[in-house]
N, C-alpha and C positions, 0 to 999 in steps of 0.2 A: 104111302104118299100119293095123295092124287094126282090127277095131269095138269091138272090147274088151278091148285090149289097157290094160298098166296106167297109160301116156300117158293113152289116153281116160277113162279112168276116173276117174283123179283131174284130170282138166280137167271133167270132169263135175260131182264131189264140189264140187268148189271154184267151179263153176259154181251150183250148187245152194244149197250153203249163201251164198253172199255174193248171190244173188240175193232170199233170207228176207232176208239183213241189209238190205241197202241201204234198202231200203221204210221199215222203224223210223225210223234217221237224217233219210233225208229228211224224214219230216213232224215229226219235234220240233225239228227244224234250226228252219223255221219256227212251230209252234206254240212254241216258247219263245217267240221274240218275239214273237207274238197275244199270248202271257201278256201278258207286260212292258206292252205297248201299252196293253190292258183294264185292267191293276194302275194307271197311270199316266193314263191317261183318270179312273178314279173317286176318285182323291184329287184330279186335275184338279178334276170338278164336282162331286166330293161326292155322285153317283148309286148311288144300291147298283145298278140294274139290273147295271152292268158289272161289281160283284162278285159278279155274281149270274154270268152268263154268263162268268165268270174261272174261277172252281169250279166250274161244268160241264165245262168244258175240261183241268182242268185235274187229275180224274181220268184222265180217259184220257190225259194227257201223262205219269201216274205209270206207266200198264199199258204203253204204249208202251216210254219211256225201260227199262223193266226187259226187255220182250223183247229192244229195240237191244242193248244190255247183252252179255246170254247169248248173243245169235247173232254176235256181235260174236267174243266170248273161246271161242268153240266153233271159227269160223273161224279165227282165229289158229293153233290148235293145229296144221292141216295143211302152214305154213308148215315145221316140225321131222319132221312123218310123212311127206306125200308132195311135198313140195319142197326137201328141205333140201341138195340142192344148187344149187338158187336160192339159198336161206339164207345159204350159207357162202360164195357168188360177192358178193352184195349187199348181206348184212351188214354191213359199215362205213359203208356211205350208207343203208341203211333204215331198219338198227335205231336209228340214235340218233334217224331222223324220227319211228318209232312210238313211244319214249321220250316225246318231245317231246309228241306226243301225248297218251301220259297224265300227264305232270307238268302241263301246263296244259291239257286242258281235262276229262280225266276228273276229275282230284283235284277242280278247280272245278267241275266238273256235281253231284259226289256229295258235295260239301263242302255245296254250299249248298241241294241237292234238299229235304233233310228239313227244312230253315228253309222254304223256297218252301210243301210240301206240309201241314206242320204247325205252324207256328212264329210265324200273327199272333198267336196271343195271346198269344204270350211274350218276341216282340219289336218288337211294335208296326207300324204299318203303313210308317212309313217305312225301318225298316231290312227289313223285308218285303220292299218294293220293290226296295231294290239287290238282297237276294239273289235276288231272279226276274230281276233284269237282269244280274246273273254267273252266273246259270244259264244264260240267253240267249246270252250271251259264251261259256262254256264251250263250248256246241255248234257257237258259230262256230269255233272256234281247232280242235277236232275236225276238222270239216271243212279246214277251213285245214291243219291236218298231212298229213292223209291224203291229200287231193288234191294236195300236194306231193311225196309219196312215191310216188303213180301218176304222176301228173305227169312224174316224173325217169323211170321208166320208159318214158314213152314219148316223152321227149323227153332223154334223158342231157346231161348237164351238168357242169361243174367236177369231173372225176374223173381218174382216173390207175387203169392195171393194175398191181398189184403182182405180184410174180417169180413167186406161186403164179397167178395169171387172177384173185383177187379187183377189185374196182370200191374204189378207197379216193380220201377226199373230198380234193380241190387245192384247193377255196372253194366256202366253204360257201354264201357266197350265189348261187354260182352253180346251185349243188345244189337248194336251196330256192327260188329262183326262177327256175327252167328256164324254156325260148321259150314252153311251154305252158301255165305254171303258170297267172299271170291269168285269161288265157280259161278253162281248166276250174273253176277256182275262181268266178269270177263267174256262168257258164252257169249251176252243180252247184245255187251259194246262193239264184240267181234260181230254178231250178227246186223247191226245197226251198218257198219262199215261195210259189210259185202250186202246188205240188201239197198245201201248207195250206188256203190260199184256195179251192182247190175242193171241199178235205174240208169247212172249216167251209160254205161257198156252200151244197153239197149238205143238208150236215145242216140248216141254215135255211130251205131252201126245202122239205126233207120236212116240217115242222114248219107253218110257213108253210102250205103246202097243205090242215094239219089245222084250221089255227086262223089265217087271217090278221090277226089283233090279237096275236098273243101277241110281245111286247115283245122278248122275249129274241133268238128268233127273226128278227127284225126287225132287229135293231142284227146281228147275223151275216150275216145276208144281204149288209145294205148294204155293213158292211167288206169283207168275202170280195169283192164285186162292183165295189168300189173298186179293192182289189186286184188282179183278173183285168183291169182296161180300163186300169192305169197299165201293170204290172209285164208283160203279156205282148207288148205290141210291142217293152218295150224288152230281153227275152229273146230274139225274134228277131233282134236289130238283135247281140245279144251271141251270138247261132249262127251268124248270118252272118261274125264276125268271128273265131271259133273256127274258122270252113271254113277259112277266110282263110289261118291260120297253121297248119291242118293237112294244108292243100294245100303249105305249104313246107315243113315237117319231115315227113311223111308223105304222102307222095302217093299212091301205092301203096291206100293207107286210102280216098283220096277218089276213083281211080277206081273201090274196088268198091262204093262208098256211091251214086257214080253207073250203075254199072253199065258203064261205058264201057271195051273192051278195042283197040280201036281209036286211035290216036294222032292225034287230029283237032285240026283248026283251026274256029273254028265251031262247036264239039260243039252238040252237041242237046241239052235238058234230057229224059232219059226218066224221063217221071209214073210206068208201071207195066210191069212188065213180068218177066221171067225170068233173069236169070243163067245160064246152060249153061260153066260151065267148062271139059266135056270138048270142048263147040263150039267154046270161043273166042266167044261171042257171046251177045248177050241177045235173045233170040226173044221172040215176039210183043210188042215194044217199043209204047208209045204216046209220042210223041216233040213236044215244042215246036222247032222251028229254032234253032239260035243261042243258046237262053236258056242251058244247059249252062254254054255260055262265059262268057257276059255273067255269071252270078251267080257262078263261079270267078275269074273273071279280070277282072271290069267291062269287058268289050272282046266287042263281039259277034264276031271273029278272032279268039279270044286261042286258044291255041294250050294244049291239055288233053291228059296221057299217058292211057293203058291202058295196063289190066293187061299187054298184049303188051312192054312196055316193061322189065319187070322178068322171068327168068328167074322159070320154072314153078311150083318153087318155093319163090319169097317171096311167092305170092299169097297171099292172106286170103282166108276165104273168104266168095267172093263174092255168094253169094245170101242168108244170113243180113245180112251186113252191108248191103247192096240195102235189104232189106225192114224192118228192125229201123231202120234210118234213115228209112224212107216215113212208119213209123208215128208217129215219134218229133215230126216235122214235122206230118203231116196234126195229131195232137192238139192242137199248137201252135199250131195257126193255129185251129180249132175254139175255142179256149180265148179266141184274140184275138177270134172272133168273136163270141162270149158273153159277154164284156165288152164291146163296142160296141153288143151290146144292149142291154145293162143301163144304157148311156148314154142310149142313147134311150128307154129305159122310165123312165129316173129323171129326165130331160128333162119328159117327159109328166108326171111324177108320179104313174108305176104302176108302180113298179118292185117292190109287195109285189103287184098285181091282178093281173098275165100269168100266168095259170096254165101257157099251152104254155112260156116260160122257167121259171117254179120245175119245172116236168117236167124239162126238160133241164139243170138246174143238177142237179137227183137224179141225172141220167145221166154227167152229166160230173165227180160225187163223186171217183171211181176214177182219173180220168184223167192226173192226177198221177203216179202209181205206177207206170200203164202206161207213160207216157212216159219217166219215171226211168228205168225200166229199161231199155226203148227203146233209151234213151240209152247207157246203160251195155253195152251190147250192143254198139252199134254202135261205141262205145270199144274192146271188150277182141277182142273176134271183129276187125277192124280193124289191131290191132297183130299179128297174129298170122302167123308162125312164130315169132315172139319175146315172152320174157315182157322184155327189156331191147330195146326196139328199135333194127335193127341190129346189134344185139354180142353177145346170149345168146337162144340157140332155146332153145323152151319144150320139144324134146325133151333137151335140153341141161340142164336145168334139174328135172329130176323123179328123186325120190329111185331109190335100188335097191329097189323092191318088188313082190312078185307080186300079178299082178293078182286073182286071189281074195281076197286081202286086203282091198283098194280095193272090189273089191264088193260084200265083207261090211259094210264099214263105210258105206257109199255108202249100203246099203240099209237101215241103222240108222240114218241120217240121217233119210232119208226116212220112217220109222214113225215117228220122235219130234219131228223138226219138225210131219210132219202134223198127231200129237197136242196134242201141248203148244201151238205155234203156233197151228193152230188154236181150240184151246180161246180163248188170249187176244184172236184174232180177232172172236170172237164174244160173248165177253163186252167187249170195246170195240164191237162193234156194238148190244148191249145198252142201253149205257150213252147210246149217240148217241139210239138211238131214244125214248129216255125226253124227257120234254117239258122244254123249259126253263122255270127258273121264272121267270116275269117279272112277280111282283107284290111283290117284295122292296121295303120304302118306303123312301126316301132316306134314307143314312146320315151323319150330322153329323161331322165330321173334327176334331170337336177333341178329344171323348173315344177316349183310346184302346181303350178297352174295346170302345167303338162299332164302331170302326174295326176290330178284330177281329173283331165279326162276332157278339160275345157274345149280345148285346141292341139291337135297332134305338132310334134315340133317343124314336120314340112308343110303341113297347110300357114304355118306362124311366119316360115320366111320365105313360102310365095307372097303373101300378106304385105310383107315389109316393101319398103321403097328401095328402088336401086339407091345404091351407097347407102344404104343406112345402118350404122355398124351399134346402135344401140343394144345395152345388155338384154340378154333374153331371147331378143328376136329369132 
């Protein structure tokens, strides 16, 4: 294969663009629900704080969901340009997944976006509320499709070849929930919620570090930090059990994640080290005895392939996916560790005074994202000679086009994500950096007007006229 031949190129393109996308997704996955939770906590107690810190959040969920959006439907289009003979082999099990997709959860993301974004004061706070909790819904069922549809990919299920080589559906539920689907679906939605929790963490604790009184700031922290010492051991306990089933439907995947080319008994867990391909081996390894096995296998013999096990090649390759996995883990366990401090600082009852943690909660903001992708990485780099694993090579799978083409348009990507993307980058960085307001006074839930946000209920009866005992006021 050449370096630049039109194979690479549009694994490249399509590398590039769905690595913009994913980042979007993942954090409105979870900041929808932060919404929902803040909307549903201040009708709870009647606190404007939390609709105070709802509508902080809940611009940048508007900048966000519109980038997701467009890099979303930009992506798509190369399914028809440089893959569409993937397209026309897959098509009867994809398309109607990606359908699904938008019949329930786009229609309901953008059905109910403009109520969530603009719409208390015109329909009151309770029906508010559902539409931000089927906005929530919407971005689950999103994910839910989409990771059914890679899912099938790298796990094939309920299908049949018809007389032309296309993939056509035998059962559907077997289609839709493939050996894989669960685990990448629960890992993806876990990872979506703590790579929230450390946007919001982060953004709290820069703010925090400005001003430790400021209210806003404070209820962000805690949550976020709530969040990061519940949800991140039980994210590991759900990557362990994704190796689990990716050690049985794909092996191959899990020894180049381990590095291991060799067909041991006992393997070794190697912490770091190098992949050499063309050695057959991973030079200057750093290596635990036996642990390799024991976390593959729960058996410190258990008995782990290498890549030597599988002809040349069906290997993947192995030093991306090595190290795109190291990283994916190391932040994982960083993240479990930053919530266990945050127990023991909120133990103490200094969980807003530790300035070395609000430091590192600002450093671990991003960490989310990099592990997303991490992750994402080490899924598709993984699967690969195949974009349908085992049954369709991704040389197999790439339309008739010259490669000038692909890198004309590769590099047209590349100008205008920069551009545009970045701009929206930076103006949601903008938007973070601004201070929370957190002197909004408690808002009374019984006037609706209130409740929209119109007029707080003590600015309404300094307003009013002495004696005047009118409802409402």
């Amino acid at each position: 294969m050449e370096l630049l031949d039109a194979l690479t190129l549009a694994r490249l393109q399509f590398a590039f663009t769905v690595s913009f996308h994913i980042i979007f997704p993942a954090f409105t996955i979870g900041l929808a629900s932060y919404l929902a939770v803040l909307e549903g906590l201040w009708l709870l107690t009647g606190r404007g704080i939390y609709l105070s810190v709802f509508n902080y959040w809940k611009k940048i969920f508007a900048v966000t969901f519109g980038m997701g959006v467009v890099s979303g439907i930009v992506m798509s289009y190369q399914f028809g340009t440089n893959w569409s003979v993937f397209s026309d082999k897959t098509g009867p099990v994809l398309g109607p997944l990606m359908g699904y997709e938008v019949l329930t959860a786009f229609f309901l993301e953008a059905g109910f976006l403009g109520i969530m974004l603009f719409g208390m004061q015109r329909v009151g706070a309770a029906l508010h509320f559902v539409a931000t909790i089927l906005v929530a819904v919407g971005t689950f069922f999103s994910a839910f499709w989409i990771l059914s549809a890679n899912s099938w990919m790298q796990t094939p299920a309920g299908y049949a070849v018809n007389a032309v080589g296309q993939f056509v559906p035998t059962d559907w539920w077997a289609v839709i929930f493939n050996p894989s689907f669960p685990y990448r679906l629960v890992h993806m939605v876990l990872a979506a919620y703590l790579t929230t929790a450390f946007v919001v963490g982060g953004v709290g604790a820069l703010h925090l570090l400005r001003d430790r009184g400021n209210e806003g700031a404070r209820i962000m922290f805690s949550m976020a930090m709530w969040m990061a010492a519940l949800v991140s051991p039980v994210q590991v306990l759900a990557g362990d059990l994704h190796g689990l089933n990716t050690l049985e439907h794909q092996p191959a995947k899990i020894a180049a994640m381990e590095g291991h080319f060799e067909t041991r008994s006992g393997a070794p867990f190697i912490l770091f080290g190098w992949p050499d391909m063309r050695g057959e081996t991973t030079r200057y390894a750093i290596e635990i005895p036996k642990l390799g096995s024991y976390i593959l296998t729960h058996d410190w013999n258990g008995r782990v392939k290498g890549l030597k096990a599988w002809p040349r090649e069906e290997w993947p390759n192995a030093p991306i996916t090595f190290w795109s996995f190291r990283i994916m883990v190391g932040l994982g366990l960083l993240m479990v560790a930053l919530g266990v401090w945050s127990l023991w600082q909120r133990f103490r009852q200094k969980l807003f005074d530790n300035t070395a943690m609000l430091r590192a909660s600002v450093l671990m903001g991003p960490a989310g994202f990099v592990a997303v992708l991490a992750g994402w990485i080490t899924t598709e780099v993984g699967r690969q000679p195949y974009t349908v694993y085992g049954l369709l090579r991704t040389s197999q799978s790439v339309s008739a086009i010259d490669a000038p083409a692909v890198a004309a348009s590769l590099i047209a990507f590349i100008i205008v994500y920069f551009a545009v993307f970045g701009a929206g980058v930076f103006y949601i960085l903008r938007l973070m950096s601004k201070r929370p307001e957190s002197d909004e006074p408690d808002i009374e839930k019984g006037a609706p007007q209130r409740a929209a946000g119109i007029m707080p209920a003590p600015a309404l009866r300094a307003a009013a006229p002495a004696g005047d005992n009118r409802k409402g006021a």
